[in-house]
Backbone as JSON, one array per atom type, in Angstrom:
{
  "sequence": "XXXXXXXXXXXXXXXXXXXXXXXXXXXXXXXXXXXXXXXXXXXXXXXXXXXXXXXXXXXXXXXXXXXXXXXXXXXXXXXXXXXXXXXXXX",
  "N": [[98.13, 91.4, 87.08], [100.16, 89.58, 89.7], [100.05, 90.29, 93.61], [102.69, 89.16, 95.04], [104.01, 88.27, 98.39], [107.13, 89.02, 99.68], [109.06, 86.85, 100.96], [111.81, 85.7, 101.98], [114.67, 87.44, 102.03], [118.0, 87.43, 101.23], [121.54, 88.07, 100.95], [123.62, 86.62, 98.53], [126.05, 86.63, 97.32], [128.87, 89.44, 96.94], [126.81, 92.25, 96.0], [124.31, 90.42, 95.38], [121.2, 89.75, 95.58], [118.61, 87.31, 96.45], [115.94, 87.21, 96.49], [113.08, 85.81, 97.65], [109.69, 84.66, 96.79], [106.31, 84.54, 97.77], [102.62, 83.5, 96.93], [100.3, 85.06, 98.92], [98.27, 84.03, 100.33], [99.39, 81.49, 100.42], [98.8, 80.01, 98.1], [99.33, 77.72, 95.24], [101.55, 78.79, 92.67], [101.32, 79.92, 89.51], [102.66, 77.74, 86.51], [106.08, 77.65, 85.16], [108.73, 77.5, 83.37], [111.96, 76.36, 82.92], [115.1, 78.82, 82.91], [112.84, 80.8, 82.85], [110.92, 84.07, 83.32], [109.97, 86.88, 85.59], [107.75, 89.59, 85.82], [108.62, 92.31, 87.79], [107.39, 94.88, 89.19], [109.42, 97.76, 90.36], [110.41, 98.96, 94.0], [111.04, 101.81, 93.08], [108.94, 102.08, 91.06], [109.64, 101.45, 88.31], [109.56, 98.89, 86.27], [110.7, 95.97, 86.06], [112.51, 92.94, 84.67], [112.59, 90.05, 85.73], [114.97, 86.93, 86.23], [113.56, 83.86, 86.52], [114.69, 81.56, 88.97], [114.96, 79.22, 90.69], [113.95, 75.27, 90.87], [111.42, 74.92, 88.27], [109.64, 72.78, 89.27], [108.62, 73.71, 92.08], [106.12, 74.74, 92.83], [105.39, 76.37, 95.37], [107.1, 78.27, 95.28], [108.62, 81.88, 93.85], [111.74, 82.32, 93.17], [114.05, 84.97, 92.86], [117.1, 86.38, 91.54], [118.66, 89.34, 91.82], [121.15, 91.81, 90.72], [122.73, 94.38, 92.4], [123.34, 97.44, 90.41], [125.64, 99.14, 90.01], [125.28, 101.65, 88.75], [122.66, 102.19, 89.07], [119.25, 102.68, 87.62], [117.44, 103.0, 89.53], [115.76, 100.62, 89.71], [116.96, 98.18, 90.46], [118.69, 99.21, 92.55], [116.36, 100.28, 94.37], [115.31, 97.46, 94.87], [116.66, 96.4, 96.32], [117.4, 98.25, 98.6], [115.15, 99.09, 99.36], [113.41, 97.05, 99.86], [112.0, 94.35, 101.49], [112.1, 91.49, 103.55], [108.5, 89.92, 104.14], [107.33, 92.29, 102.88], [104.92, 93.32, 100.55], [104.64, 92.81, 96.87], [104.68, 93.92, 93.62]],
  "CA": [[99.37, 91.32, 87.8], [100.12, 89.28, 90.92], [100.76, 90.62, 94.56], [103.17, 88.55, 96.11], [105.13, 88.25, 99.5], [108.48, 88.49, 99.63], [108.97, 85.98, 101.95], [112.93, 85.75, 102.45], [115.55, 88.38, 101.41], [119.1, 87.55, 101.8], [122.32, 88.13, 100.36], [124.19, 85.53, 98.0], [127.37, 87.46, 97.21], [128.91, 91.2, 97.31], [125.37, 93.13, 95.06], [123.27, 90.17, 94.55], [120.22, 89.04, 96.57], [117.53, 86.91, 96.17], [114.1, 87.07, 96.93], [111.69, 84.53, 97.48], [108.36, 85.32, 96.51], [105.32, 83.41, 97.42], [101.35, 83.69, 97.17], [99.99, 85.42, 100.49], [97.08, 82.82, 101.16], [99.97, 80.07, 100.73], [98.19, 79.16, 96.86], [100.29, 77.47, 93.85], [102.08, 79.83, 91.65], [101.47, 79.37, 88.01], [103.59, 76.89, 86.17], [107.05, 78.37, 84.76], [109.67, 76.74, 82.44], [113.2, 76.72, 83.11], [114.5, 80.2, 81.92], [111.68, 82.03, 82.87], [111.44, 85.45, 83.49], [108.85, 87.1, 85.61], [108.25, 90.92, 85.61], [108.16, 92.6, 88.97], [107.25, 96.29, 89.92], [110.58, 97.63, 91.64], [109.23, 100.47, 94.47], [110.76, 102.94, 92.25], [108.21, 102.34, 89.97], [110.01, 100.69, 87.48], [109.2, 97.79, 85.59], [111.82, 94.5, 85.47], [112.48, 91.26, 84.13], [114.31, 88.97, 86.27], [114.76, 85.46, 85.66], [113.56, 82.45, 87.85], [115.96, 80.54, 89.4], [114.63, 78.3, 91.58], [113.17, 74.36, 90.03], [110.28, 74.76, 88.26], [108.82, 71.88, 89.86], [108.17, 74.13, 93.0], [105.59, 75.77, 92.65], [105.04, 77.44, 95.79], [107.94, 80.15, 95.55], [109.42, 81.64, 92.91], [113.23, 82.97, 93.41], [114.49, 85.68, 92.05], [118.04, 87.24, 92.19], [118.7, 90.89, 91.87], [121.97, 92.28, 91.35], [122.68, 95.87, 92.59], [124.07, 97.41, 89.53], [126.53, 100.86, 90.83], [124.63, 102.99, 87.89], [121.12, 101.74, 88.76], [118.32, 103.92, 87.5], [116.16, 102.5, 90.35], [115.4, 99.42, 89.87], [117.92, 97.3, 91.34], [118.62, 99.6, 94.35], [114.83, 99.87, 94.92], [114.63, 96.37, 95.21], [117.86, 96.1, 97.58], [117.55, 98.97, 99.15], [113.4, 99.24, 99.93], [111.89, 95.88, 100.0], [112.42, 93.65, 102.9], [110.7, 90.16, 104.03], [107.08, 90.42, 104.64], [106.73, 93.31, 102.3], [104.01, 92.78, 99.33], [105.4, 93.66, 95.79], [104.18, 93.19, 92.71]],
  "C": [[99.07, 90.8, 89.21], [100.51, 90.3, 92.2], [101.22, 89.53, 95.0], [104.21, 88.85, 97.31], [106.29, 87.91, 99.56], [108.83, 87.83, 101.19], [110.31, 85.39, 102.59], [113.81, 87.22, 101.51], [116.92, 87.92, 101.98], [120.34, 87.72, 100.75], [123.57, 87.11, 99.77], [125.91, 85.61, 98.08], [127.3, 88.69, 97.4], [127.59, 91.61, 95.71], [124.76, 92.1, 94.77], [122.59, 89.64, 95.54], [119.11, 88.41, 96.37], [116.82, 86.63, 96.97], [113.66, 85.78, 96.71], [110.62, 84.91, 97.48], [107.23, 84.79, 96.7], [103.67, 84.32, 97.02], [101.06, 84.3, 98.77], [98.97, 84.54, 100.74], [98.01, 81.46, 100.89], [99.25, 78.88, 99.09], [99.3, 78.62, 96.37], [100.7, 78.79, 93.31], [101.94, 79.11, 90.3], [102.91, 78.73, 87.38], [104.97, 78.02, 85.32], [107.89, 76.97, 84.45], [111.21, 77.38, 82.94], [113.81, 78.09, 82.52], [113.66, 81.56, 82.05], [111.92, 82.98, 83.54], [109.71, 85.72, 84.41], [108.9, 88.46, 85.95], [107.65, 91.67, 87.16], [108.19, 94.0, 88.99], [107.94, 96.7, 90.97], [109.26, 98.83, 92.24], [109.6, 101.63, 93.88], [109.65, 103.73, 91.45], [108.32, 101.56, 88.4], [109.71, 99.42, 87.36], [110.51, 96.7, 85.05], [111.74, 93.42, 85.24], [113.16, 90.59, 84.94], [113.56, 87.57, 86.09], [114.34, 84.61, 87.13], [114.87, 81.31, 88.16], [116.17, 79.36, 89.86], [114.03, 77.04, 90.39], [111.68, 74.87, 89.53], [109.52, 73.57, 88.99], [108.3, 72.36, 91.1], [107.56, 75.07, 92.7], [104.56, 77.04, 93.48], [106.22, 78.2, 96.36], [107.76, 80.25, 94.34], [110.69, 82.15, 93.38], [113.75, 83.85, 92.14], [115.79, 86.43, 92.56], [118.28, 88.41, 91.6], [120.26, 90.99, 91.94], [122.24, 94.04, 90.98], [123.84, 96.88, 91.56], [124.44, 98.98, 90.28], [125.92, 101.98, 90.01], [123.0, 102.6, 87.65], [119.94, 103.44, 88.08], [117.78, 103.91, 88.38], [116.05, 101.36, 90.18], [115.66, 98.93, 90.41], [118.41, 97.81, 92.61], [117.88, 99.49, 94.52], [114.35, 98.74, 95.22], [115.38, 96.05, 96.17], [117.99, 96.61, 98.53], [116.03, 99.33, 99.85], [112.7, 98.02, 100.48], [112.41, 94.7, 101.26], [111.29, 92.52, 103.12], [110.02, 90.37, 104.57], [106.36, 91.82, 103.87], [106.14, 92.41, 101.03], [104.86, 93.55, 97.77], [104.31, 93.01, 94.59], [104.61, 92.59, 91.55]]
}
């Protein structure tokens, strides 16, 4: 499993936000297909899927949006509610 830097956080609409995620030494990110999903460690603890959003052809972010579901278990608040640009996630 990667650590990467969330490297923007902002809000799209009302509950959804996307992250930008890069490498911390500024590397490539492995290649990804339109579609793709990549699985991130909320700080709950929990384990999610979210999809990529951003072109694959860039491959130094990835983007991921999050939306804050009102009956989260954790996950989706923990990622809205804990993680902030410049924090490491995995």
């Amino acid at each position: 499993m990667m650590e990467l830097k969330v490297a923007d956080k902002r809000q799209l609409a009302d509950g959804i936000w996307l992250f930008e995620l890069v490498d911390p030494a500024g590397a490539d990110l492995p290649v990804f297909t339109a579609g793709g999903h990549v699985p991130v460690e909320t700080p709950s603890g929990a384990m999610r899927h979210y999809s990529l959003c951003n072109n694959p052809s860039e491959r130094h972010r990835y983007q991921i949006a999050v939306k804050l579901e009102p009956e989260s278990r954790g996950g989706s608040r923990s990622m809205v509610e804990q993680v902030s640009a410049g924090d490491m996630i995995r």
